[in-house]
C-alpha positions, 0 to 999 in steps of 0.5 A: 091390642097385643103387638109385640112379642114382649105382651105374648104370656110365656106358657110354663112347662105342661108336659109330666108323666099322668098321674090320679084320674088322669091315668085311669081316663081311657083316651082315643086319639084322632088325628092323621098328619105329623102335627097331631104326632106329637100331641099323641106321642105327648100323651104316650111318653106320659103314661095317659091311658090312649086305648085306641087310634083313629086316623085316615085310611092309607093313602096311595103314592107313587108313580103308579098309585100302586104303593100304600102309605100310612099316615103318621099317626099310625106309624106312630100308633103301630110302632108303640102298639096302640090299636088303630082305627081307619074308617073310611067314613065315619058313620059306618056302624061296623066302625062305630062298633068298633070305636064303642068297644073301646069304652073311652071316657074321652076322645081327643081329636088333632087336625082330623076329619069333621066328626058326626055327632054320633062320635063325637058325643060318644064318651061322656067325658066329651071329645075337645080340639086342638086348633092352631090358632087363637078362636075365634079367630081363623077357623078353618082348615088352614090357620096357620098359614093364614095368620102368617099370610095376614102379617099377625104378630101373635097366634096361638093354640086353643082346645075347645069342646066339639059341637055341631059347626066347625071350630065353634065349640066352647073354650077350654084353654087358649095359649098365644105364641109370638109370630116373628117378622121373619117367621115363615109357616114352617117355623109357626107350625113347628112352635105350635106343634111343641105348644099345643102337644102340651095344652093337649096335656092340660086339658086333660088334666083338667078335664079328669080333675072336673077342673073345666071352666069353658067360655062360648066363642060368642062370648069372646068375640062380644068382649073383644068388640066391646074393647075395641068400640068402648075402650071397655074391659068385661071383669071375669070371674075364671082365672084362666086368663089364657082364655080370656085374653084377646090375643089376635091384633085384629078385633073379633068384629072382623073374624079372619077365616082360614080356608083350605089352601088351593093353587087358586088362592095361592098364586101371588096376585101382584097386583093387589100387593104392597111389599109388606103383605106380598113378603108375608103371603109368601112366608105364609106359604113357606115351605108347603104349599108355596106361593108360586107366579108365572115367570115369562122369559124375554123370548116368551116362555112361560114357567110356574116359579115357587117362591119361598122366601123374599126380603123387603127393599124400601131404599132403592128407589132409583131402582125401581123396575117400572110399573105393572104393565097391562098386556091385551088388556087382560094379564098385569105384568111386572119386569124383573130385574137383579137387585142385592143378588136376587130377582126382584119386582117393583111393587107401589111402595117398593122392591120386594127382593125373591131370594129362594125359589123353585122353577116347575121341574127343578130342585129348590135354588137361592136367587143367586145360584139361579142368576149364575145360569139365567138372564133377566134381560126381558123377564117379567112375572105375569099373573095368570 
């Protein structure tokens, strides 16, 4: 079980200008958000073949919805020229018309849509994922946050082949990366990004050279089983020990999901929180979405609070802020108090300090600067 930075394997430099069948492949590029940019702008400043651009259509914005803006991958295709493609549904025979005239031999696909069969087996070369987490763990639309907010040590990128289900096709490369204590999203996000625009790379490469040893998912998740029950390792025969290692510190046998983030599920429920993981849902939320609470004054009123960072306090037992109370039998309150500058909340095993929050309707402020302006006397943090 890897816990600490020190066990993580340190990927070499993967990024160099194309080269051999690499070169000649011609590439179309899926992807919409600024995460999958930089695998694209990977590729491009590489000199690998991209003949074309596939991205969510323009998104409405504004006070009025009246103003359209392109997502930043088309920005960035326009910018250097690359056609670009923006079906609004992905079955469209006149879009897949489209897309076969580009001839591509492979197609590569970062934080997009799920893809039809129809298009992702289009290229004979196959069409392969970047995803921000280490499958078979955390599949699904979130990974990142979800491993921070979970309190892992170690992530990482994975490319693998799409098939039918989401986030279970086989393994081409898994590369880990250290999650730090005081990481937040924002942090791991960027990491990622910088790592996973260089496995893109890789695979590539590897891809183009018949170099692939691909690994099922169902294979991992009964080694990691067999490792955590019998204190077994399997022998491989790949070299690729980046695929193989087990990486995430909890076993397959208990896959971490990692499900699209609502305000539902990122309100900070108290109440079921130890100082420890309500300090990592918070950082797993930080900066985007943010996990926010409701900050009811003394006189009453009642305010959404984001909040975007904490500290952990386990030394100021003797001031502690009281228990949660109950309230008409249905809301768990928990009172506030001032403690090292910040606004903070007793929980079973401790005090978890907020340091940086936003209140609904204002500019994003430390603690400090909000206590200058603000009273705690009487307030309290209710779950809703």
């Amino acid at each position: 079980m890897m816990n600490t930075a020190s066990q993580i394997q340190t990927a070499p430099s993967l990024t160099g200008r194309a080269g051999g069948e690499s070169s000649s492949i011609r590439i179309v590029f899926m992807g919409t958000p600024e995460f999958a940019v930089e695998s694209l702008r990977a590729l491009v400043e590489n000199k690998y073949n991209v003949v074309a651009v596939v991205t969510m259509p323009d998104k409405p914005v504004g006070r009025h919805h009246d103003v359209l803006q392109a997502s930043p991958v088309k920005q960035y295709a326009v910018e250097h020229g690359i056609p670009v493609l923006q079906p609004e549904r992905l079955k469209d025979e006149t879009f897949l018309e489209q897309l076969r005239s580009y001839q591509a031999d492979l197609q590569i696909v970062v934080a997009f849509r799920m893809l039809p069969e129809v298009v992702w087996a289009m290229p004979p070369k196959g069409t392969f994922n970047l995803h921000a987490a280490l499958l078979p763990q955390y599949r699904g639309a979130a990974p990142i946050n979800w491993a921070v907010i979970n309190g892992e040590t170690v992530t990482g990128v994975t490319t693998f082949f799409l098939d039918h289900d989401i986030d279970t096709g086989r393994i081409i490369h898994r590369v880990p990366a250290p999650i730090a204590d005081t990481d937040t999203v924002g942090d791991v996000y960027d990491r990622l990004m910088v790592l996973g625009a260089e496995l893109v790379l890789r695979t590539v490469d590897d891809i183009a050279a018949g170099n692939v040893q691909t690994v099922e998912q169902s294979e991992l998740m009964t080694n990691d089983e067999q490792r955590m029950a019998n204190d077994e390792s399997k022998d491989s025969s790949s070299s690729e020990c980046d695929v193989h290692s087990t990486s995430t510190h909890r076993p397959s046998s208990s896959l971490n999901p990692a499900p699209k983030l609502f305000k539902e599920n990122t309100e900070i429920r108290w109440h079921e929180h130890t100082v420890k993981s309500a300090y990592d849902f918070i950082r797993g939320l930080s900066p985007y979405p943010g996990a926010w609470t409701t900050l009811r004054t003394a006189d009453g009123k009642e305010t959404q609070l984001k909040v975007f960072f904490a500290e952990k306090d386990f030394e100021n037992g003797s001031q502690t802020l009281g228990h949660e109370q109950s309230v008409e039998g249905e809301q768990s309150v928990f009172p506030l108090s001032v403690l090292h500058s910040s606004m903070a909340v007793h929980l079973r095993d401790g005090n978890l300090c907020l340091t940086d929050i936003q209140l609904a309707g204002k500019r994003r402020m430390s603690a400090s600067d909000f206590l200058r302006g603000a009273h705690l006397e009487g307030a309290m943090l209710v779950e809703k």
